[in-house]
N, C-alpha and C positions, 0 to 999 in steps of 0.2 A: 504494500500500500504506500503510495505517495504520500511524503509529506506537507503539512500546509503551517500555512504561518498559525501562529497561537491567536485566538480570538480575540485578545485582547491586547492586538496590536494598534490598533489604530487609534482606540480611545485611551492607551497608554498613550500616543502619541499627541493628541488632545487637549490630554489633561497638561503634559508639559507643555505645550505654548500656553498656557494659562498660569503655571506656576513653573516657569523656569530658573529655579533657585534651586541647591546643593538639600535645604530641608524636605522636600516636598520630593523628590528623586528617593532620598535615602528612604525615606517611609515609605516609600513604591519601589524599593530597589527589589525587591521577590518577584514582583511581577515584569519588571525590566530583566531579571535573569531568566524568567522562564521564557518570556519571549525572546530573548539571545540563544537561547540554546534551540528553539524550535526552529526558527533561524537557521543557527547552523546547520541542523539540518534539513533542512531545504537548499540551503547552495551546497554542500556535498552532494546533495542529489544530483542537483544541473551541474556539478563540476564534471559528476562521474558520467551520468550522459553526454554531455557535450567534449569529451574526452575520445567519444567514438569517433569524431570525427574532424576533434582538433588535438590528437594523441599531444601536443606540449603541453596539454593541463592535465594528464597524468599523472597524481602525486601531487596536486595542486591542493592546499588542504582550506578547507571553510574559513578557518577562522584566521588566516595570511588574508584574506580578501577581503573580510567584511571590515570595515571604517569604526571607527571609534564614534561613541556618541558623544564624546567630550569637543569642547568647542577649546582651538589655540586661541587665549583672548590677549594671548602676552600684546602685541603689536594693535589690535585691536578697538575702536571707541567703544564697538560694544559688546558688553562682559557677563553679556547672559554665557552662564557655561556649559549652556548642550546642544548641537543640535535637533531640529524638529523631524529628523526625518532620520530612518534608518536606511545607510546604501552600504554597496559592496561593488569589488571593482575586480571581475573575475579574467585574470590573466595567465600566463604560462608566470610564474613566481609572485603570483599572486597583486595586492593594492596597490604594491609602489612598481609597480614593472614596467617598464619602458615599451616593450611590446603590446600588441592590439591585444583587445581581446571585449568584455561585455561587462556592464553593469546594469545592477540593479537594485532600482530608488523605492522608497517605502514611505509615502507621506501621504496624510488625510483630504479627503473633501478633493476627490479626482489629479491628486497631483502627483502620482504616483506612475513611473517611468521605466521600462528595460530599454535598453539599448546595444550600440557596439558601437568598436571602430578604434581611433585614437584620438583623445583629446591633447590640445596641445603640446604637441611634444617639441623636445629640443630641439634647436638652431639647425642643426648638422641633422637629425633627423627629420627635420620637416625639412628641409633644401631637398634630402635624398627620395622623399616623398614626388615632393614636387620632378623633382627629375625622370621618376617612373611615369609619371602623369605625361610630362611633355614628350618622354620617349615613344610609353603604350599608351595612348589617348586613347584609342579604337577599345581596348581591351578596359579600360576603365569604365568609359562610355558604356561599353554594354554592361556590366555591372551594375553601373548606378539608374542606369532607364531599363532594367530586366524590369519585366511587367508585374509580377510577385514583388517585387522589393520597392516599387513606387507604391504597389497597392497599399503594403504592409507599413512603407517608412515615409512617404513622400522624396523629399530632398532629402540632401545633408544639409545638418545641424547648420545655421546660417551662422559661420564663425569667419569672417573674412578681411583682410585688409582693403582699404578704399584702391588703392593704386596696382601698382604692377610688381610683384615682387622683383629684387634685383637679379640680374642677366635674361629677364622675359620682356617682350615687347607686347603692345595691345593687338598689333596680328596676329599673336599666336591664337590658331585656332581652339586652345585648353583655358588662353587666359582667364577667363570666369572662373576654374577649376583650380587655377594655381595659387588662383589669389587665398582660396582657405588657409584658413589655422588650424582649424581640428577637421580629422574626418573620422564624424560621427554620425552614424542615422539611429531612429529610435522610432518608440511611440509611445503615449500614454494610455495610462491603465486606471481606470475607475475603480474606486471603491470596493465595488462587490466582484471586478476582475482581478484583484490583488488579492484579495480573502481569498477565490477560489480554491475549489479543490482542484482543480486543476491546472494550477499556476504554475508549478511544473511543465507540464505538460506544455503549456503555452511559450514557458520563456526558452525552452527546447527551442520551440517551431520558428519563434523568431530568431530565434539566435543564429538557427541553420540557413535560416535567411539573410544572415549576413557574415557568413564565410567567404562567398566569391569576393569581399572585401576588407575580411581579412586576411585573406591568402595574401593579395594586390598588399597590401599596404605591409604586411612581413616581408615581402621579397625586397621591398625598399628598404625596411629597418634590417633586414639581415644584411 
């Protein structure tokens, strides 16, 4: 049997945008552990199926992926200290890994998010991006207009510089393309599609829907 998030995920998450203080957390800390642990398991589930078919998350373990609900407020104006949302960042070495891979967002009242791809990545590796881009356009193109993955994602995540990045001119037939920062697509998940018992199931289906662009976008970062 498939796991699903613990029931009382969302209006744990509720109740903290209404009392986001360290008091009100610790008196609800039982119910923030069971929901972490239900959690974990549910992204071992999608680590281990999507492992079929992306064998580097192999040995990818739940809890390297999932995000801290504690907020950095060192640098910070504001010092509320948790975030409102539970995410996890499923890659080949897990949250902080430089390679593509998929996330997935946990927050109330329809704002809750899977996705894929690469968000912003380094200098050197976004150039090497782009360079696959400007080389295999054709091969990229059919990826991002396959008709399942516009159905499922629309666009890529709209992350883009105004101009021309350097060594590209506006002839280039990709320039719209190159101009990205992240290449991420997604979609959002309502309420009663995030509780589902079948949310496994679903972040499978999309996730495999966006392998033709993370295959593309690892052959650039390898």
């Amino acid at each position: 049997m498939l796991a699903t998030l613990h029931p009382e995920t969302l209006s744990f998450l509720k109740g903290l945008k209404k009392n986001n203080n360290k008091v009100w957390f610790d008196e609800n800390r039982a119910t923030y552990d069971a929901i972490r642990k239900q959690l974990l398991m549910v992204l071992q589930e999608i680590i281990e199926e999507m492992a079929s078919i992306y064998p580097e998350l192999v040995g990818v373990r739940a809890n390297d992926c999932l995000f801290r609900i504690n907020r950095d407020i060192r640098f910070s104006n504001n010092k509320n200290p948790y975030k409102l949302n539970l995410a996890a960042g499923i890659s080949p070495g897990g949250r902080k890994s430089v390679q593509p891979g998929f996330y997935l967002h946990i927050e109330p009242n329809g704002a809750s998010y899977i996705g894929g791809g690469l968000y912003r990545p380094e200098t050197p590796v976004l150039k090497a991006i782009r360079q696959e881009i400007d080389y295999n356009g054709s091969s990229f193109l059919q990826i991002v207009r396959q008709k399942n993955f516009v159905k499922s994602f629309g666009d890529l995540y709209d992350d883009k510089i105004n101009g021309n990045p350097r060594g590209y001119q506006s002839d280039n037939e990709m320039i719209s393309w190159l101009r990205y920062k992240s290449f991420i697509a997604g979609t959002d998940l309502s309420d009663i599609e995030i509780m589902s018992k079948d949310l496994i199931k679903n972040c499978v289906k999309q996730f495999a829907l966006l392998m033709p662009l993370i295959h593309f976008l690892k052959r650039a970062v390898d």
